[in-house]
PLY file of the C-alpha trace (Angstrom):
ply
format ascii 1.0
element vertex 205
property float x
property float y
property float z
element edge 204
property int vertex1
property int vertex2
end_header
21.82 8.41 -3.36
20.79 9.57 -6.60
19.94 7.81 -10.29
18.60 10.44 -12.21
17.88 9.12 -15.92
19.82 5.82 -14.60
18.99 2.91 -12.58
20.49 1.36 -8.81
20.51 -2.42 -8.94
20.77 -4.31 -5.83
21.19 -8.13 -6.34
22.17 -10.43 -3.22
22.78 -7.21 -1.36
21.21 -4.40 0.60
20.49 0.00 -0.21
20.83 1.49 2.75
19.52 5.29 3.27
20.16 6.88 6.74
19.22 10.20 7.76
19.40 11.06 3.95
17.40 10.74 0.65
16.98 8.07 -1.81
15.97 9.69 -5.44
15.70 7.68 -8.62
14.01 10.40 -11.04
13.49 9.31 -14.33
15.35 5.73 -13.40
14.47 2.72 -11.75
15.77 1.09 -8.41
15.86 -2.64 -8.56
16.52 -4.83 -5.45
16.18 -9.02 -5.84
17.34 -11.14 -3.31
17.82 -7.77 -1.31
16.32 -5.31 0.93
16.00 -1.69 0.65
16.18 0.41 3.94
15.04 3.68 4.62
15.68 5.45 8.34
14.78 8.79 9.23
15.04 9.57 5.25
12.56 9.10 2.38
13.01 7.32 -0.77
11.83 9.17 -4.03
10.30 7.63 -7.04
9.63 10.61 -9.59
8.65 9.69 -12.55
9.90 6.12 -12.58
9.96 2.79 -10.28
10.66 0.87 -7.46
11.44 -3.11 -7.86
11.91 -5.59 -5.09
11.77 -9.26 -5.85
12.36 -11.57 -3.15
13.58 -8.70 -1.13
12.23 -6.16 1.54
11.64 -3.02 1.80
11.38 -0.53 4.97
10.73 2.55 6.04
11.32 3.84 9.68
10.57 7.53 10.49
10.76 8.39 6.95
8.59 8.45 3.82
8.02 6.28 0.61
7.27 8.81 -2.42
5.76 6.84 -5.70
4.55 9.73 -8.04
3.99 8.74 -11.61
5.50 5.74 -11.36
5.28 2.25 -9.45
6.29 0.72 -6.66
6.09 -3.72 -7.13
6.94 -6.05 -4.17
7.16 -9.47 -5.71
7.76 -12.73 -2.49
8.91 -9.62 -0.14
7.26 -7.33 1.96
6.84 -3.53 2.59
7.16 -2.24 6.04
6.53 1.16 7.13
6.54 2.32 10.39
6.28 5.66 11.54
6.33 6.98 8.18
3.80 6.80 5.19
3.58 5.74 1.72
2.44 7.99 -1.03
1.21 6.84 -4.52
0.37 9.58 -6.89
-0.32 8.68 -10.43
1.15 5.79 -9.56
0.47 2.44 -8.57
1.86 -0.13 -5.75
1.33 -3.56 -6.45
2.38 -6.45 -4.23
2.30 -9.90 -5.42
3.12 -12.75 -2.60
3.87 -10.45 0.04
2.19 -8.27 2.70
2.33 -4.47 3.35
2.77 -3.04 6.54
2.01 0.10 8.38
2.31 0.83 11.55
1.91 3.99 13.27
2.02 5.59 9.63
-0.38 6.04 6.85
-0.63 5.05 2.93
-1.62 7.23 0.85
-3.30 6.53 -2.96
-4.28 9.52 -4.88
-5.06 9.05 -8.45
-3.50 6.00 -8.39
-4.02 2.30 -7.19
-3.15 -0.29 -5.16
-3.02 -3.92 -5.42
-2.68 -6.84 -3.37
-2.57 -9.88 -4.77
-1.94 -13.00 -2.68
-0.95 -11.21 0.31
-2.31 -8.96 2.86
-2.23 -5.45 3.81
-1.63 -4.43 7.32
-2.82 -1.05 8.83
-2.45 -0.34 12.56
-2.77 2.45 14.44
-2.40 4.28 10.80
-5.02 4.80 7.93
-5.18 3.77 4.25
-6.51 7.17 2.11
-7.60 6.33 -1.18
-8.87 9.26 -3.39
-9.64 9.49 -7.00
-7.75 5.69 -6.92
-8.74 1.58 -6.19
-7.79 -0.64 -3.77
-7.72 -4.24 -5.25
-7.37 -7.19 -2.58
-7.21 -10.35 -4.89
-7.30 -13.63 -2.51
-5.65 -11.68 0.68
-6.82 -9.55 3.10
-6.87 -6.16 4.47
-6.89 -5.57 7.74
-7.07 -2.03 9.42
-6.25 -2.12 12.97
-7.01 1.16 15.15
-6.80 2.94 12.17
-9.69 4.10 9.22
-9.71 2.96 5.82
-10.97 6.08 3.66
-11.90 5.58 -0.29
-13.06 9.11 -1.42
-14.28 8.54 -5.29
-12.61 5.66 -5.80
-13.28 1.87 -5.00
-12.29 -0.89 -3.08
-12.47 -4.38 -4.45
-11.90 -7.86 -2.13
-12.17 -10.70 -4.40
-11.35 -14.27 -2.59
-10.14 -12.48 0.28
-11.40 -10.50 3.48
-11.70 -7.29 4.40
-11.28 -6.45 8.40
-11.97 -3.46 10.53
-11.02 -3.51 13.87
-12.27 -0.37 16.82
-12.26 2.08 13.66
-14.08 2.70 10.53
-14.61 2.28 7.34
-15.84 5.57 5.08
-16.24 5.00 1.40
-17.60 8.67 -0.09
-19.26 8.68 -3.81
-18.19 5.06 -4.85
-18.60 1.64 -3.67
-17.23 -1.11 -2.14
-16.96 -4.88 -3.72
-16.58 -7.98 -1.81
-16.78 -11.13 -3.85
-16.09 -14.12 -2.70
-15.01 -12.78 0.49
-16.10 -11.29 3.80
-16.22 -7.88 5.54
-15.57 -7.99 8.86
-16.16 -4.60 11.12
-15.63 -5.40 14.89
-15.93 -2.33 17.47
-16.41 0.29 14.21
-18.80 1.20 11.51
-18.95 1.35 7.74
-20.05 4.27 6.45
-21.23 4.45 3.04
-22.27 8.16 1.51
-23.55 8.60 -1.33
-22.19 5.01 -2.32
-23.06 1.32 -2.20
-21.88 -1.96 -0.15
-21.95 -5.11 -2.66
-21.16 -8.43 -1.37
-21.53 -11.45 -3.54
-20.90 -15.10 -2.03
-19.64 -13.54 0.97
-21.21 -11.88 4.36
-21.32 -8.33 6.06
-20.53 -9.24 9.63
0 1
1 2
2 3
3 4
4 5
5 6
6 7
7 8
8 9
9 10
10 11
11 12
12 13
13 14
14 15
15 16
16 17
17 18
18 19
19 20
20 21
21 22
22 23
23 24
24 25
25 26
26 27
27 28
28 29
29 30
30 31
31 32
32 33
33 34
34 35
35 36
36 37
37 38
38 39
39 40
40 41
41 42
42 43
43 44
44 45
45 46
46 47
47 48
48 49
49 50
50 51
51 52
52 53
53 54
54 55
55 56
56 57
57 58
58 59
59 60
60 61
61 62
62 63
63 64
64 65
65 66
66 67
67 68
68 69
69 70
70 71
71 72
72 73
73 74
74 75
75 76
76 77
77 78
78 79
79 80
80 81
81 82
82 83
83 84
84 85
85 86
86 87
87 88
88 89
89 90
90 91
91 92
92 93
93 94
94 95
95 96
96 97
97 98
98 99
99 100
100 101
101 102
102 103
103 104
104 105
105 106
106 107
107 108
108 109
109 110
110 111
111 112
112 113
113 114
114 115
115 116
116 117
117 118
118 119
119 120
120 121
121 122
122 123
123 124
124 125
125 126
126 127
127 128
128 129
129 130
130 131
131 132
132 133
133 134
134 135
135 136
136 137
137 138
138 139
139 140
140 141
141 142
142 143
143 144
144 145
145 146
146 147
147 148
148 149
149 150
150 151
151 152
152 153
153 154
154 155
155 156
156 157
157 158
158 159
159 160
160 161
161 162
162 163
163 164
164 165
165 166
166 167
167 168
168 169
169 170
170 171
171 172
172 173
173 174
174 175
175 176
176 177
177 178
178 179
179 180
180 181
181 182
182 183
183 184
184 185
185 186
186 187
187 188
188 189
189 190
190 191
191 192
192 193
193 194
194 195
195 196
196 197
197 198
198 199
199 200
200 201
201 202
202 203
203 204
């Protein structure tokens, strides 16, 4: 399925991409009140964007590609399992919804990511942030058997927690932010080189 220099619209319905590609270079791909499914294929956004309002979208054994462009999941969710998500020069925002990954990694590299209202779920995967933000805005991150890596970039948890569970945290050459929120590291460490740890009206548990 291509759009190049056009646009897919899904409304009330579903994109389905099997075994195959999904490209929208230079377009956009729109989904509301639908899902957008992605097995054993990836789904390309180069340069442009990826829309799902009220919708879902998922990734099994295949790949999510954001580069110079953005990926927004307004009241649905992004699931990803056994595949990753890549945002470069790009951003992925998700606004009343959660992101998943499971058995797959997400990947933000000179780019950001934002949760706002929602959570982001990492297990048995990792969340690699480099030369990019991750912005938790009353939700919570939580990174099951899996590391959360911010190399020269930041992560901020405002009004929301931030949980490690049997793994680690590493933040290299920047900091981390937790304001009015928690950080919670169970069974793991936080490592924090050369970098700082600030937590305002919350606790470092």
């Amino acid at each position: 399925m291509y759009g190049t220099y056009g646009n897919m619209y899904c409304t009330h319905g579903n994109m389905y991409c099997t075994h195959e590609n999904m490209n929208g270079t230079y377009g956009y791909m729109y989904c509301t009140h639908g899902n957008m499914y992605s097995t054993h294929g990836n789904m390309y956004c180069t340069p442009g964007n990826m829309y799902c309002t009220h919708g879902h979208m998922y990734c099994n054994h295949g790949n999510i590609h954001c580069t110079n462009g953005n990926i927004r999941c307004t009241h649905g969710n992004i699931h990803c399992t056994h595949g990753n998500m890549y945002c470069t020069h790009g951003n992925m925002y998700c606004t009343y919804g959660n992101m998943y990954g499971t058995y797959g990694n997400m990947y933000y590299t000179h780019g950001n990511m934002y949760c706002t209202r929602g959570n982001m779920y990492c297990t048995h995967g990792n969340i690699h942030c480099t030369h990019g933000n991750i912005h938790c805005s009353h939700g919570n991150i939580h990174c099951t058997h899996g590391n959360m890596y911010c190399t020269y970039g930041n992560m901020y948890g405002t009004s929301g927690n931030m949980y490690c569970t049997h793994e680690n945290m590493y933040c290299t050459h920047r900091n981390m932010y937790c304001t009015h929120g928690n950080i919670h590291c169970a069974h793991g460490n936080m490592h924090c080189t050369p970098g700082n740890i600030h937590c305002a009206h919350g606790n470092i548990q």
